[in-house]
N, C-alpha and C positions, 0 to 999 in steps of 0.2 A: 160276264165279269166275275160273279162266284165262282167261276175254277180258277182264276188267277188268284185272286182270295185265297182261296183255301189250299193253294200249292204251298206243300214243305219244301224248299230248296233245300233246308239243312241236311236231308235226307240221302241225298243226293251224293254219290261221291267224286272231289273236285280233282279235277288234274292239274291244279296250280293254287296253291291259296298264300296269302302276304298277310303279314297284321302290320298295321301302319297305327302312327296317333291320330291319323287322319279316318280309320276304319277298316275291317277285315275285309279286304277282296279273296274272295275265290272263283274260279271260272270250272264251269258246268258244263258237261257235252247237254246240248240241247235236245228236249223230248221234242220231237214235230209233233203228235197228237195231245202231246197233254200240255204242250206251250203255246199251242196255235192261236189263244184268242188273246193273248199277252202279245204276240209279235205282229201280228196281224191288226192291232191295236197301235200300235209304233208305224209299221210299213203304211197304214193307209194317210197318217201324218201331212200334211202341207210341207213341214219343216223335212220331211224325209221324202223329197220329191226326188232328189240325186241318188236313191236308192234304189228307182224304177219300178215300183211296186203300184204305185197308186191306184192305178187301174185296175188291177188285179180282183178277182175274187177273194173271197177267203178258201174254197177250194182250191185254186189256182198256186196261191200261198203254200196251202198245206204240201200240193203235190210237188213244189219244188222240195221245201224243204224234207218229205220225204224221199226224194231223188237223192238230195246231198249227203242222207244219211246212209244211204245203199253205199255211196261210193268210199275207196280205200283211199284218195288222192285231196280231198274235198273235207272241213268237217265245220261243224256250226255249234256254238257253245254260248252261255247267258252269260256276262260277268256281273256278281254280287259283289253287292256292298251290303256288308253287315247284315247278311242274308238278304237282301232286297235285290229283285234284277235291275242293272242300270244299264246294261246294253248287251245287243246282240255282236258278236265278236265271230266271225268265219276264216279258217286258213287253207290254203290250196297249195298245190304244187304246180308250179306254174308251167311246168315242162307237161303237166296234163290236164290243161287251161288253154281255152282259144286264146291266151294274151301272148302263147308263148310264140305266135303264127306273126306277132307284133312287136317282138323284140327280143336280143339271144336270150334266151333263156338259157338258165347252166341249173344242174341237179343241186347244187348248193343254195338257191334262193326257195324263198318260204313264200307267199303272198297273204294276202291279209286285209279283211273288209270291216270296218267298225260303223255300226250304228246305234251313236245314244239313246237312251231313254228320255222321254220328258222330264226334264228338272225336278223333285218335287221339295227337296232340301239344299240349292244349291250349295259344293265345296269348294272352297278355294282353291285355283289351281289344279280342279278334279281330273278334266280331260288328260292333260301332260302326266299326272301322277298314275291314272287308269295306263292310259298307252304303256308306258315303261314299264308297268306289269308284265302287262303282255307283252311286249317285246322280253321280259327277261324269260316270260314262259316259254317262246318261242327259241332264243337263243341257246334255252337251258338244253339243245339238241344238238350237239357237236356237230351236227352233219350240217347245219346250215348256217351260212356265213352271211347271206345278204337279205334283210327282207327288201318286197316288192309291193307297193302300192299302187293303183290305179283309179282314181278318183274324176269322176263328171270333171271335164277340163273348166266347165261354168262353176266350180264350189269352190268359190274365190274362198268361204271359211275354211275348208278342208285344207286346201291348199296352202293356207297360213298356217293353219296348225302344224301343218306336216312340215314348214320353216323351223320353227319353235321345238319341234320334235329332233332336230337334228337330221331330218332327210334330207340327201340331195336330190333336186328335182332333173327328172328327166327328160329324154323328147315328148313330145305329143303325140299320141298313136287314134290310129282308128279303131274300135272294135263295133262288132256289127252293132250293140244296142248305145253307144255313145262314143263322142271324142275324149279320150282322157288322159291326164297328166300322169307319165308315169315318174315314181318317185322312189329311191334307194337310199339304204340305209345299212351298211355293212356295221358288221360284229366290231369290228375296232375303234371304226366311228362311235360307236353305241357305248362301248368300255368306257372309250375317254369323252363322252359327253359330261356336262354338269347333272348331278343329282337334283332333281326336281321336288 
């Protein structure tokens, strides 16, 4: 746990940062070897069961996320709050993603995986205000028009959240390690949502 401690995030340079009155977010492409006992700390969670980690090793961990960072389609990033990590945040390209084998996929959608952090300050209204971050970080990319969600078709929470978020929910597909909801969210929807 002293290297999670003793991590500078400010160091770090952000590909997206917001100052709110609610707090500064910025998002951090993720180190796999110097963040491993911080995510790996999260992933082995009870609460972070729909994240498929549980059983995992902490090797096992690592060596994914170092997989994810090889690739150019794939990337994995910390979002802070006021320098603190509050969750791990992943985007793909879904056209070079087994989901795409499970729904048309078109080169305009983005995908995107969020797993919070343990509470340890509750904000009000954190979730919904975190998400729209990332969505404006993600949208801030001309090229893509729709995000794509795929969440455990069992995370009855996720699945309300992503109501609340302004997705519209999709079919339900199979992918080999779960059944899951898929869920859409186009750029226009997004413009004319309410501000959170």
């Amino acid at each position: 746990m002293s290297t999670v401690a003793s991590t500078d995030f400010s160091l770090r340079d952000a590909v997206h940062s917001e100052e709110h009155p609610w707090g500064s977010v910025r998002i951090v492409p993720l180190r796999p070897e110097e963040d491993i006992e911080l995510i790996y700390g999260w992933v082995k969670e009870e609460r972070a069961r729909f994240w498929g980690m549980l059983e995992h090793s902490r090797e096992t961990v690592l060596e994914i996320y170092q997989f994810l960072d090889s690739l150019e389609t794939h990337h994995a990033f910390l979002a802070l709050l006021d320098g603190k990590p509050v969750a791990l945040f992943q985007t793909y390209e879904p056209l070079h993603d087994p989901v795409s084998e499970a729904y048309p996929a078109r080169a305009e959608d983005f995908g995107m995986h969020l797993l919070l952090a343990p509470a340890q300050q509750p904000v009000p209204k954190f979730t919904p205000r975190l998400v729209s971050v990332l969505l404006r970080y993600m949208f801030a990319d001309p090229a893509i028009d729709r995000v794509v969600v795929e969440p455990d078709a069992r995370n009855e929470k996720a699945i309300r959240r992503l109501r609340t978020t302004c997705f519209e929910l999709g079919p339900t597909i199979q992918l080999a390690e779960k059944e899951a909801q898929l869920a859409f969210l186009t750029r226009e929807r997004f413009e004319n949502a309410p501000a959170v």
